[in-house]
C-alpha positions in Angstrom: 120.8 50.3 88.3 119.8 53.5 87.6 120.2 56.6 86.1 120.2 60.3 86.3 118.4 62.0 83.3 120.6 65.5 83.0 119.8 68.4 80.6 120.9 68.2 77.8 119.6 64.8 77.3 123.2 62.6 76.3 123.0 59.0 74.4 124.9 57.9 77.6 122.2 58.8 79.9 119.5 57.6 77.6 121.3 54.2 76.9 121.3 53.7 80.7 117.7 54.9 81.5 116.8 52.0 78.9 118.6 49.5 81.3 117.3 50.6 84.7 115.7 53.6 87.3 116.5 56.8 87.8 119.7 56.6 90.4 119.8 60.1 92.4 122.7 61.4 93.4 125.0 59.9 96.4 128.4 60.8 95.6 128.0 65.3 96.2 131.4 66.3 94.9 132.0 62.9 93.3 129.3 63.2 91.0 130.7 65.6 89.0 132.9 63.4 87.3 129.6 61.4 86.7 128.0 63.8 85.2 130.0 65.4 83.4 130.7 61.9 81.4 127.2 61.9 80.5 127.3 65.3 79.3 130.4 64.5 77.2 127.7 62.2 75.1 125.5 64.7 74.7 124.7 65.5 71.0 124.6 69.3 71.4 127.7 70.2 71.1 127.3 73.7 73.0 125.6 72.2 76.0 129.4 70.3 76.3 131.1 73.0 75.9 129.3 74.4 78.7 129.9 71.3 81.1 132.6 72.9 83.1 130.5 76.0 84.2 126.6 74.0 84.2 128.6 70.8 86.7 129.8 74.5 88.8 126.6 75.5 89.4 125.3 72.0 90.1 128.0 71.3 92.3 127.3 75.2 94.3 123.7 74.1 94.6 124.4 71.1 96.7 127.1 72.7 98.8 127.1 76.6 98.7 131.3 77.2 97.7 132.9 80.3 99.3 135.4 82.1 96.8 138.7 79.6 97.5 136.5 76.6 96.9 135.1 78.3 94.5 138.2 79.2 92.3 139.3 75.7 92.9 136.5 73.6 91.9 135.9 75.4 88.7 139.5 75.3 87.2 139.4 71.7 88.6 136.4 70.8 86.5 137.7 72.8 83.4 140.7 70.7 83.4 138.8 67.3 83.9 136.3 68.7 80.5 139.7 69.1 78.7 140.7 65.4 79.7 137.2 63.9 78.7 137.3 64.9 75.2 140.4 64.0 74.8 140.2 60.5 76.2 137.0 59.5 76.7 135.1 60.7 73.8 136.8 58.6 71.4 135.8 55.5 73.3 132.2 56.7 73.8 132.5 57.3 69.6 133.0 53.6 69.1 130.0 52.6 71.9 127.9 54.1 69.5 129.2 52.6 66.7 128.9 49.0 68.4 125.8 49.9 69.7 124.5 50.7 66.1 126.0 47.4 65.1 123.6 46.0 68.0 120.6 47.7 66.7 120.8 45.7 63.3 121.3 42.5 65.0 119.1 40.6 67.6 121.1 40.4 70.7 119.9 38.6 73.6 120.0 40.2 77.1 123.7 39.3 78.6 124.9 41.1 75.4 122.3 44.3 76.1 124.8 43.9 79.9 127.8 43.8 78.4 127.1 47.1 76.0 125.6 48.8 79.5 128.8 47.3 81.3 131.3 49.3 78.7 129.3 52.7 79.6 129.6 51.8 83.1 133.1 51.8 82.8 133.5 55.1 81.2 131.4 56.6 84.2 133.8 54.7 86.1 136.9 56.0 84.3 135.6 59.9 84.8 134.6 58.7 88.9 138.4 57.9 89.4 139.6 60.8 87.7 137.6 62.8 90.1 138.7 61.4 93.6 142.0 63.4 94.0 140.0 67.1 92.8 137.4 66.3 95.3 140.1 64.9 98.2 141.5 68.2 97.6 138.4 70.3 98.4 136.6 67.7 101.1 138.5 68.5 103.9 137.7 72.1 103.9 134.1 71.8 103.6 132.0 73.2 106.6 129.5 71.8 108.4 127.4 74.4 107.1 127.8 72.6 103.8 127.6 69.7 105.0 124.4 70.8 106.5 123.0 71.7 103.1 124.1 68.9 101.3 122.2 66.7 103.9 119.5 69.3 103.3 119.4 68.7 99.5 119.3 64.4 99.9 116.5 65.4 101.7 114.9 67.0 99.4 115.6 64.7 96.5 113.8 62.0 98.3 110.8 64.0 98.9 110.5 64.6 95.2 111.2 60.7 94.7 108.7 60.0 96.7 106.1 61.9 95.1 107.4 60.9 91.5 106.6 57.0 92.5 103.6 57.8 94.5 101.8 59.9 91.0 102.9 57.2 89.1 101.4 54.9 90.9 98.4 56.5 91.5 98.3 56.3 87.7 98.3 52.8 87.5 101.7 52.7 86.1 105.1 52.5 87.0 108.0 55.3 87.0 110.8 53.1 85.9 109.1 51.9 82.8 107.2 54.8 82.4 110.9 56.9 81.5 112.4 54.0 79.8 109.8 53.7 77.7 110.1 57.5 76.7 114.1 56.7 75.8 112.6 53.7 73.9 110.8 55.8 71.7 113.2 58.3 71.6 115.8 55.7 69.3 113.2 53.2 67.9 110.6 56.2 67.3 107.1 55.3 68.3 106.2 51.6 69.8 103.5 49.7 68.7 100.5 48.8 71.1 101.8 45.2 71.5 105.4 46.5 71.8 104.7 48.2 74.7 102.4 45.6 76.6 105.6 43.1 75.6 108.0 45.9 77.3 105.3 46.0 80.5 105.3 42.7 81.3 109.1 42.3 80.6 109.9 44.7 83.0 107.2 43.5 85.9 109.4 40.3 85.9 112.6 42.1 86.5 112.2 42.1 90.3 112.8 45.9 90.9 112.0 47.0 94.2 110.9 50.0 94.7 111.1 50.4 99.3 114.7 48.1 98.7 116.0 50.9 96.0 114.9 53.8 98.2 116.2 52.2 101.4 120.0 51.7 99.4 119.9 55.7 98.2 119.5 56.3 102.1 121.8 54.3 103.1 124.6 55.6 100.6 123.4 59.5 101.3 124.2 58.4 105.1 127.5 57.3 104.5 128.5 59.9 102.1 127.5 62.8 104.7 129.2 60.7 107.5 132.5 60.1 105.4 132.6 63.8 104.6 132.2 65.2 107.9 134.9 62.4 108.7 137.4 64.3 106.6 137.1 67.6 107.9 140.5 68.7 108.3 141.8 65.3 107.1 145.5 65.4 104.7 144.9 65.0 101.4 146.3 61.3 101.2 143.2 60.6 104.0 140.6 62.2 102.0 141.8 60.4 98.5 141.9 56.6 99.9 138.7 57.6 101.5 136.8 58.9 98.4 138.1 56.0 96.2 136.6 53.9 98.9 133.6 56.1 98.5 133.9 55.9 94.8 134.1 52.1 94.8 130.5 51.7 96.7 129.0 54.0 94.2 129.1 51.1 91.9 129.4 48.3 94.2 126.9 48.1 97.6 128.2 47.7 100.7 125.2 45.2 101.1 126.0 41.9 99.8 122.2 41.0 99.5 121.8 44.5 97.6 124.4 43.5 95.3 122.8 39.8 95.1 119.4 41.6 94.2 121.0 44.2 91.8 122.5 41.6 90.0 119.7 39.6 89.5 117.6 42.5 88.9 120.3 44.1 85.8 120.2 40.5 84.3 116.6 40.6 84.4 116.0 44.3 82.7 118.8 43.3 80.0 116.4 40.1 79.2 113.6 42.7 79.0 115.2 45.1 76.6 116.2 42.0 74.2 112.7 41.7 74.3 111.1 44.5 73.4 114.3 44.7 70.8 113.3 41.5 69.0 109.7 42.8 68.2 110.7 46.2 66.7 111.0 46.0 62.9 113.5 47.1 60.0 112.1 50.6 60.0 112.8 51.0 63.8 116.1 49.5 63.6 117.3 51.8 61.0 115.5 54.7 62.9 117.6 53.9 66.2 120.7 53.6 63.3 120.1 57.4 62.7 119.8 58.5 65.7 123.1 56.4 67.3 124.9 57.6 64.4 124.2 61.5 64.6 125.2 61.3 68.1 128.6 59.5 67.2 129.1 62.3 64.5 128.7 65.0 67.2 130.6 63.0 69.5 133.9 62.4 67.1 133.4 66.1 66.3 133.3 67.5 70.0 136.4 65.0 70.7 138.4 66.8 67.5 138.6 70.0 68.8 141.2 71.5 70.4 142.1 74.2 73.2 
């Protein structure tokens, strides 16, 4: 489990660095979708309204666009941002609601799994949506692109690497080190014994760090080999093959990666419920404020029109 921390900082993405890692990216054109969701949560309202043109230039960075795919991919994108707010923010509104609910309450950790399932599922919703805008540019892409997308994985795992090798050199680790910043961005700041509660917590979840890095590899691999499989593929090809792509975003094509996942999200759920049932009143109500000014900004984005 993992998750992407994209500027600006959405609840989305915050409420999923709480529950895992940092996931890089493995699905190039199909991450869009992804990421655009999460900026759909975001509580500044401008930095949505941006989305269309910010996803662009993330997208261009990966894969270099000449001026067709160009043209394509950014009225594509501008018409997915229009179907977002009109769908999906509503439904990301009443997350944050329940999640504020939660935040009263005491929940124990398959509950914390169940609220990170529902945000899963709006990533998913906005995956799906995506397949047939990038089936429709995929089979153009040259190698190339394909060249600097492979280029770009690349680089992303040099930079992991360093990122877990500082930490460690630290003495601490990465994935608790960000999720204990998101912590303390809704419950404000964590006692001493909070934290060490937190620590331990999440050195019994059974995260992996060689197994995590080993599954982003494998998934870059198959993306880059699917895409240069579709060069010059129909459109029908390229969309059954993306869903399929789409589908192992979430799911690994590893059963004993999915075993270990599994295990793993169960684990960092019971962790959260943790830390959760040692914060007090004042905390609660703190993470109250902060759920509920995003779901103002999030009802507010979803009421505007063209």
């Amino acid at each position: 489990m993992s998750f992407t921390k994209f500027q600006p900082v959405p609840w989305a993405t915050r409420l999923r660095a709480i529950i895992g890692g940092a996931r890089r990216g493995w699905l190039a054109l199909g991450l869009a979708c992804l990421a655009l969701a999460l900026s759909g949560c975001s509580a500044a309202r401008l930095g949505y309204g941006a989305a269309p043109e910010l996803m662009y230039l993330w997208l261009d960075s990966y894969l270099d666009f000449d001026k067709a795919q160009a043209r394509r991919v950014s009225a594509e994108l501008k018409g997915l941002h229009r179907w977002h707010r009109n769908e999906e923010l509503p439904l990301v509104a009443d997350l944050l609601q329940e999640a504020q609910t939660m935040a009263l309450q005491n929940p124990d950790g398959p509950r914390f799994c169940a609220l990170y399932a529902s945000v899963m599922q709006r990533s998913d919703a906005i995956t799906q949506r995506s397949v047939p805008i990038a089936a429709a540019v995929v089979p153009g892409l040259k190698p190339e692109q394909l060249a600097k997308l492979a280029s770009a994985y690349e680089k992303n795992n040099r930079k992991m690497r360093e990122e877990w090798q500082d930490a460690r050199t630290q003495g601490t680790d990465l994935r608790t080190h960000k999720s204990l910043e998101r912590l303390e961005d809704l419950y404000g700041k964590l006692s001493a014994e909070q934290i060490r509660v937190f620590k331990d917590a999440m050195a019994q979840t059974g995260f992996e760090e060689k197994r995590y890095f080993d599954e982003v590899q494998a998934r870059q691999q198959t993306v880059i080999q699917t895409l240069e499989g579709l060069r010059g593929a129909d459109v029908n090809t390229a969309q059954s093959a993306l869903a399929d792509l789409a589908h192992r975003y979430y799911q690994s094509a590893n059963p004993a990666y999915r075993q270990y996942h599994a295990q793993m999200t169960s684990n960092t759920c019971q962790a959260f419920a943790r830390v959760h049932a040692q914060t007090g009143a004042d905390q609660r109500k703190h993470m109250v404020r902060v759920l509920k000014g995003y779901e103002n900004d999030v009802r507010a984005l979803a009421a505007q029109k063209d």
